[in-house]
N, C-alpha and C positions, 0 to 999 in steps of 0.2 A: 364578725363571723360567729355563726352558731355553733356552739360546741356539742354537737348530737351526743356522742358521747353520755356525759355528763347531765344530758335534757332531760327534767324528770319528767313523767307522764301521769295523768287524774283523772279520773272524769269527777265532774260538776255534777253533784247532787241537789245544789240549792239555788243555783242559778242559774242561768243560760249562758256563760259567755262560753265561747270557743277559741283559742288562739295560745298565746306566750302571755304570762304574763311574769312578776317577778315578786319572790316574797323572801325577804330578809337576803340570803345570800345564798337561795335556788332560784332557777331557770325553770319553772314548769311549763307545762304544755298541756292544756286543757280540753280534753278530747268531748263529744257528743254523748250523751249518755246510751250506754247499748255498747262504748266500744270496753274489751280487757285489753287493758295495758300490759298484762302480761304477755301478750302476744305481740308486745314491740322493745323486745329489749337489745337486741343489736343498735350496733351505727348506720347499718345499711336501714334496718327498718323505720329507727327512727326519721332518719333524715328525709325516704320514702313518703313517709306517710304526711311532715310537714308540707313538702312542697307538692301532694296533690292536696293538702289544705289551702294550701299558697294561690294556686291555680283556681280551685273551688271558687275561693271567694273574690278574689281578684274578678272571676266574671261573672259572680253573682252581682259587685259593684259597679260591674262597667253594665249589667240589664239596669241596672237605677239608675246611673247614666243617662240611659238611653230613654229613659221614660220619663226624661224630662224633671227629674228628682230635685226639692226641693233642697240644695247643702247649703249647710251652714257647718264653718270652721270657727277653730277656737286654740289657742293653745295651751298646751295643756302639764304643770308641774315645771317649767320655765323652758321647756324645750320651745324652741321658735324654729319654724319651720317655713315656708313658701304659703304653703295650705293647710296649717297649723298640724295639732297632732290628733285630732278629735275629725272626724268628717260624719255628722248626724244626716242619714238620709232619711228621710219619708216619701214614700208613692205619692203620689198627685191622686187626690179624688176617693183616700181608700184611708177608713179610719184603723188603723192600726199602732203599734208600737214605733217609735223610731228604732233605725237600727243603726247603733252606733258604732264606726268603725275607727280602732283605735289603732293609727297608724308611727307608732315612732321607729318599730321594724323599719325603715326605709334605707336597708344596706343595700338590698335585692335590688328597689324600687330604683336606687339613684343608677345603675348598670343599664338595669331594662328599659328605665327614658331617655336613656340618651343614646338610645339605637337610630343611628342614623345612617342610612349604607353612603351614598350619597355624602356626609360629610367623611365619612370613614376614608373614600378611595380620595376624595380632595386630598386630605390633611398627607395621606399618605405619597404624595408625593410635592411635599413641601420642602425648602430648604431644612438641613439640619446640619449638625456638627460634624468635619468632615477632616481628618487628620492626613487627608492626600496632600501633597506637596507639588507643585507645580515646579518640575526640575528644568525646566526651560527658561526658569525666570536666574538662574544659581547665578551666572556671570555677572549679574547684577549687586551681588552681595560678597564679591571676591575680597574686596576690599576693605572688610571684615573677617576675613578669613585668618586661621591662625595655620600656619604652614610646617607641616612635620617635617623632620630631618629624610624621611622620604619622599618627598615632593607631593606629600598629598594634604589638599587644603581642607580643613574642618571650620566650619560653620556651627556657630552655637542656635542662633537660631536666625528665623526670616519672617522679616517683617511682612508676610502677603496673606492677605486674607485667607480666613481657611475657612470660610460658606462658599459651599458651593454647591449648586443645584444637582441632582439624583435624582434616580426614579428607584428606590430602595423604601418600604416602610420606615416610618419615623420611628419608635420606639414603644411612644406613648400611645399609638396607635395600635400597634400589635399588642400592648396588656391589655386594652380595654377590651381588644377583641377578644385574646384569648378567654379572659375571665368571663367573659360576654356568652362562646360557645360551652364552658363546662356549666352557665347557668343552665343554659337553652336545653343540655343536656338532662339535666336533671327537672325540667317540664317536659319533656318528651318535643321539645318543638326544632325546628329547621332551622338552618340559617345560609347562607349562600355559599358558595365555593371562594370566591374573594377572601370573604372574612375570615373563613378556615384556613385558609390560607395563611394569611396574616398571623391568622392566631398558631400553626405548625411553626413557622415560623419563629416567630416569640418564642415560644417552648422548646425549641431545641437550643437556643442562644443563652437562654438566661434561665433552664430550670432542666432538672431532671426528667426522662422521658416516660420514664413510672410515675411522676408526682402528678399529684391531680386535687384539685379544690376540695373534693367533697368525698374524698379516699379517706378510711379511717385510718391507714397506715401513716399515710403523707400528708392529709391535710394539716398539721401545725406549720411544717416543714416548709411547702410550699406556700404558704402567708407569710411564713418571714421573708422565704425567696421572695415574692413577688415586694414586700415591702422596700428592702433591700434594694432592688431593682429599680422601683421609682424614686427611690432617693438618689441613685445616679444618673437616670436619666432625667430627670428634674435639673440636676445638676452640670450636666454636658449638654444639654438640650440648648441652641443657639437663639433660636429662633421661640418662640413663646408668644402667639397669637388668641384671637378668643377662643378658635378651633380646639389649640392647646388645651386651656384651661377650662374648654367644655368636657372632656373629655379626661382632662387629670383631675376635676373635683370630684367625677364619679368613683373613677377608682380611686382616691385617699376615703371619701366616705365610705366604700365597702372592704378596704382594708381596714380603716382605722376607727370608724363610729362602731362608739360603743353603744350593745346591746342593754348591757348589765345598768341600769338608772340608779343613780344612789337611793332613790323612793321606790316605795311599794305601789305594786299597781300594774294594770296590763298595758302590755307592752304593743301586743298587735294580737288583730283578731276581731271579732263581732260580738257584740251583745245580740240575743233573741235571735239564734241560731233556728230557730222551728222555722223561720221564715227561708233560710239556704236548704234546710231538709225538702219544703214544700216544689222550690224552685226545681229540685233535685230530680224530685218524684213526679209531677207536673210535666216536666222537660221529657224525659223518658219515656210517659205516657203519650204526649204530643206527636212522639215520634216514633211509636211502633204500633198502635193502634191506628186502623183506619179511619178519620175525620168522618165516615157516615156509621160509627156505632159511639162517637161522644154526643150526646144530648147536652152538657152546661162544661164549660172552663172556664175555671177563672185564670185571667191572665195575669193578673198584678205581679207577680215573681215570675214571667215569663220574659224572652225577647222576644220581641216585632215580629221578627221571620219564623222563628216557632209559634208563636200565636198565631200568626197567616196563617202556616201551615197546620196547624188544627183544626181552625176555626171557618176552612176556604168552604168544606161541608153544612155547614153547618143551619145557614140560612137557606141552603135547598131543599132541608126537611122541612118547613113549616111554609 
């Protein structure tokens, strides 16, 4: 977890990158040159202003993506990762800079790939651990009974399975939701009434109804709660499939991976940031301008469907 708080903020005079990175024993956050950082000295602004970075470039990387980009991964200071910690993209066909994105940030990253609705409402009506008692079965276990001077029989315990099927969310399933909507929340994006659900749910059982992830008051508070939390349900938890453990490695990585790398160096973010400004400014032109007053776009930092839509003019002029 990011401690905004505590995040300091720069802008980059001599270089281009944009992002976290980390030096000695600060947390900076390295903004575009043009921005005062004195204009983000709160928790709310700080945190604000990351995660529309977060979202920026997240789908600045998903247009390269999409254009077919050649990546090459690498890892990177002995982090070892799926798809290393380095992803160097280049445009096809367009002599430029690579732009290299430095991903070891991947707290966010491991919550928002394993969005899966579909396995979500599966898992959530899976067996789990169940401390009902089946008292139809009792007269089978009399005979272990220890018998008060009042005639009533005590049973220390009984030997009957105690799985047994529900249609109750599993546990593990309600944190990754919950954690799941207060990301969503802070990208400004949707999620279904199910999961909301699920994740209400969670929240009233096992956290305060003030606490909130990304609250400057409560967020320390509720990361221990939810820590806390998965260590028992981890632990009472019966039943432990891959569904399971798809869904619990996400949330110990955004609980528990740490930010802070004992080496210097960034942490997440972009080299040759002018290329996300172009994308930025290109994209907004594409789209309030009418396509019979652009004569030339370039599209290389553009997507497909915005490029379409610019360019659908374009060859009716000539």
């Amino acid at each position: 977890m990011i401690d905004f708080k505590e995040l300091q903020l720069e802008v980059n005079e001599t270089y281009s990158f944009v992002g976290i990175k980390r030096r000695e024993s600060q947390i900076i956050f390295c903004l575009p040159k043009g921005f005062d950082p004195s204009l983000f000295t709160t928790y709310d602004s700080k945190r604000d202003l990351f995660f529309q970075f977060y979202k920026v470039l997240n789908h600045f990387k998903d247009i390269c993506l999409q254009k077919d980009a050649d990546i090459k991964t690498q890892d990177r200071d002995g982090v070892i990762r799926n798809q290393g910690s380095i992803q160097r993209i280049s445009l096809p066909d367009v002599e430029i800079e690579k732009n290299i994105f430095y991903s070891k940030l991947d707290l966010i990253d491991s919550i928002l790939n394993a969005y899966d609705e579909l396995k979500i409402l599966s898992l959530a009506d899976r067996l789990g651990k169940s401390e009902k008692i089946d008292y139809s079965k009792l007269h089978l276990f009399l005979h272990h009974a220890v018998y008060l001077d009042n005639g009533a029989a005590h049973i220390d315990a009984m030997a009957l399975p105690r799985q047994m099927v529900h249609y109750q969310p599993t546990d593990i399933v309600g944190m990754y939701c919950y954690i799941l909507v207060e990301v969503k929340q802070q990208l400004h994006e949707e999620v279904s009434g199910e999961v909301t659900a699920l994740a209400e749910r969670f929240k009233h059982k096992y956290i305060n109804a003030e606490s909130g992830l990304f609250h400057d008051e409560y967020s320390s508070q509720t990361v221990d709660s939810l820590k806390d939390a998965l260590e028992l349900i981890d632990r009472n938890t019966a039943l432990k499939d891959t569904d399971y453990w798809y869904f619990y490695d996400a949330i110990e990585l955004f609980l528990h991976g740490e930010l802070s790398q004992p080496d210097k160096g960034e942490i997440w973010g972009i080299e040759n940031f002018y290329s996300v400004w172009e994308s930025m400014c290109l994209t907004y032109l594409a789209k309030t301008v009418s396509p019979e007053y652009i004569l030339h776009l370039d599209t290389r930092f553009l997507s497909n469907d915005v490029a379409s839509l610019a360019t659908s003019g374009l060859s009716s002029q000539f």
